[in-house]
N, C-alpha and C positions, 0 to 999 in steps of 0.2 A: 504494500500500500504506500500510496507514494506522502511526503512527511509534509505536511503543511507549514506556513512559516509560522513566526511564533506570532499571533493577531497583536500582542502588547508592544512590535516593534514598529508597528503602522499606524498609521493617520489613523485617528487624531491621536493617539498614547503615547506616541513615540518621544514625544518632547518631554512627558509626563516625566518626575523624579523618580527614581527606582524605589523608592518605597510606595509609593501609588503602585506600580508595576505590580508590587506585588501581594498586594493587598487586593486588586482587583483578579489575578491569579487565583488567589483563595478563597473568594466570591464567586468564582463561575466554573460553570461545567458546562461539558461538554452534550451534545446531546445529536444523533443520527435518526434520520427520514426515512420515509418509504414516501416514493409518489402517490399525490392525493393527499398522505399524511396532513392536519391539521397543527399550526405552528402554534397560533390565538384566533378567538374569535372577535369579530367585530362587537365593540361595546363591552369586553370584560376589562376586568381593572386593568391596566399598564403597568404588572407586578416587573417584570424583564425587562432588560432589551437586551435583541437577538441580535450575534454577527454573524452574515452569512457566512464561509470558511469555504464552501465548494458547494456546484448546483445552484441552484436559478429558486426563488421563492414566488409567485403570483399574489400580490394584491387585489380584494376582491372585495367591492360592497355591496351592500342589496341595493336593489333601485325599486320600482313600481311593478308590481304585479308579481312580488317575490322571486321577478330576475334579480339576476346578479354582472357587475361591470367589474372585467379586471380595468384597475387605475395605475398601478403600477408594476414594474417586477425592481426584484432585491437580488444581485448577484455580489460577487466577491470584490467588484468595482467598485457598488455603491455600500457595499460593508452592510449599515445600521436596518434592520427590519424593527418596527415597535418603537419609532422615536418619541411618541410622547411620554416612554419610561422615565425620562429626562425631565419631565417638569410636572409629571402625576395627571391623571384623568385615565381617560378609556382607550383601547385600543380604537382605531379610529376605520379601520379593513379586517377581513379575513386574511393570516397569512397562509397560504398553501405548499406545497410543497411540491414544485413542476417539474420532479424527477430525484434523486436519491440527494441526501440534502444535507451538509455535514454543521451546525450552528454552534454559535456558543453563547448561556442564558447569563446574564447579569444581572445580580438584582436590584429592582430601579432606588430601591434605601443605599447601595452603595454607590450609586451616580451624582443626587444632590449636592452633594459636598465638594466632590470635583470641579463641579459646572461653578461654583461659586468662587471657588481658590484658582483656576485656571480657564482664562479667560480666552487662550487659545482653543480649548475645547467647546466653550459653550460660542464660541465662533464657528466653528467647524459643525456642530449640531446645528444652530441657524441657518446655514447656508445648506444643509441639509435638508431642514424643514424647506425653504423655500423652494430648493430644487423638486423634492415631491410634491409639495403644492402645486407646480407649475404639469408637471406630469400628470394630478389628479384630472387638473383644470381642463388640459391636450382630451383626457379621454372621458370626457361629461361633453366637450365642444363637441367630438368627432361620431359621438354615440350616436347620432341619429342623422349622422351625413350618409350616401349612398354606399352600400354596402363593399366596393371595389375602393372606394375613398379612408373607410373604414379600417381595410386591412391594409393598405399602403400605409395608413399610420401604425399601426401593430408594427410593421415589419420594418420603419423607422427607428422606432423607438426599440427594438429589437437587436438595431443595428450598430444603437449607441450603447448599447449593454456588450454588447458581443463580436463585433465589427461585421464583416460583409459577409461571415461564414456562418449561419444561425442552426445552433444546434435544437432545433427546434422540430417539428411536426406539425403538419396540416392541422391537424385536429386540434393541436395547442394553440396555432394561429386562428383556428375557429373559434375555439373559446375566448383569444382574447379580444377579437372582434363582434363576437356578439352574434353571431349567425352559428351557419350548419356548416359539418365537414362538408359534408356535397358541394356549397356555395363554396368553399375556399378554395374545395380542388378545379371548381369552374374557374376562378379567377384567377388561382397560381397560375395554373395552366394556359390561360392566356397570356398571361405576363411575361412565361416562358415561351412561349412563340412568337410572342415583341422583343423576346430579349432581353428581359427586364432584370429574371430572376431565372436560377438551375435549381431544379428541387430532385432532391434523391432521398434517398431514404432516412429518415433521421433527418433530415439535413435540407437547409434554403439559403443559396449563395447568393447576394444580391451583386448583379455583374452592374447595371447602372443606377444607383442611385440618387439621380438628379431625374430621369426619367420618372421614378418612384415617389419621388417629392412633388413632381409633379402634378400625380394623380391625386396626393395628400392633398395638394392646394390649388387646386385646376386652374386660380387667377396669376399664377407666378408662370415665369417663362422656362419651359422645356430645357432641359440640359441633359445630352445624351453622357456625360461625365461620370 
């Protein structure tokens, strides 16, 4: 199994004094997935916060008629899943589990203190907060644009998690668009015969994505790039 780095030497802890290092060391455990698995539910307390370590997490809320919207995903990039463990309230999404999921739970009574004493972290959580705010907002704006408009934004924001090689599934890009497998593999498929995208198994290469921005935002200018 291959060794992960040590998560206390990365943004934002890395600046942290060795005694925080290791004090937050012996507050958190480790904790592994199964796909589907359930991380928290939307509206329970904000006892944790979760770092993603390996594997992709889906954010998910209810909306009307007991659908649900993914709003965000949490990879190894964006680290923090559960951010309002940081300043106490409710989880504010479902987190899910978009495939084997390796996390680490911190509990939110040992964060207070931090955020208060070091001012680069509660920097680095702000600008956190706002980055998912802005990604909530992308996917409440695009939820009820035309469905090909839809998953071109899925597969953007996809793209910024994970670059042009998405290790992803039809099916996953259905759910996070809000339609049917059937409808996705209609529109990958076309996509892939414009060129746009290579889909194989597991797997969605985006070869242009300026083409793919395009259909995100039908009033900006085409770029085959």
């Amino acid at each position: 199994m291959m060794r992960l780095p040590d998560w206390t030497a990365q943004e934002p802890f890395k600046g942290l004094p060795m005694p925080a290092h290791r004090w937050l060391r012996s507050a958190a455990r480790e904790k592994r997935l199964k796909e589907g698995e359930i991380l928290f539910q939307e509206g329970e307390p904000a006892d944790h916060l979760w770092i993603v370590r390996s594997g992709w997490v889906r954010l998910v809320r209810r909306v009307t008629d007991g659908q649900h919207l993914t709003v965000d995903i949490v990879t190894p990039k964006g680290r923090f899943c559960g951010l309002t463990a940081f300043i106490g309230g409710h989880y504010m999404a479902t987190a899910v589990a978009a495939g084997p999921v390796t996390v680490v739970a911190i509990p939110a009574k040992a964060l207070s203190h931090l955020m208060q004493e070091h001012v680069e972290l509660a920097s680095y959580v702000a600008k956190q907060f706002d980055e998912r705010y802005q990604h909530m907002v992308a996917a409440y704006t695009t939820a009820f644009c035309p469905v090909q408009q839809r998953l071109a934004a899925v597969l953007i924001r996809l793209k910024g998690a994970f670059g042009s090689v998405l290790p992803v599934t039809r099916r996953e890009v259905a759910e996070m668009g809000g339609t049917t497998v059937e409808t996705a593999i209609r529109v990958t498929r076309q996509m892939q015969k414009e060129g746009i995208l290579q889909v194989s198994r597991g797997r969605i290469e985006i070869l242009h994505p300026g083409l793919l921005s395009h259909i995100e935002h039908p009033s900006s200018p085409a770029d085959g790039t």
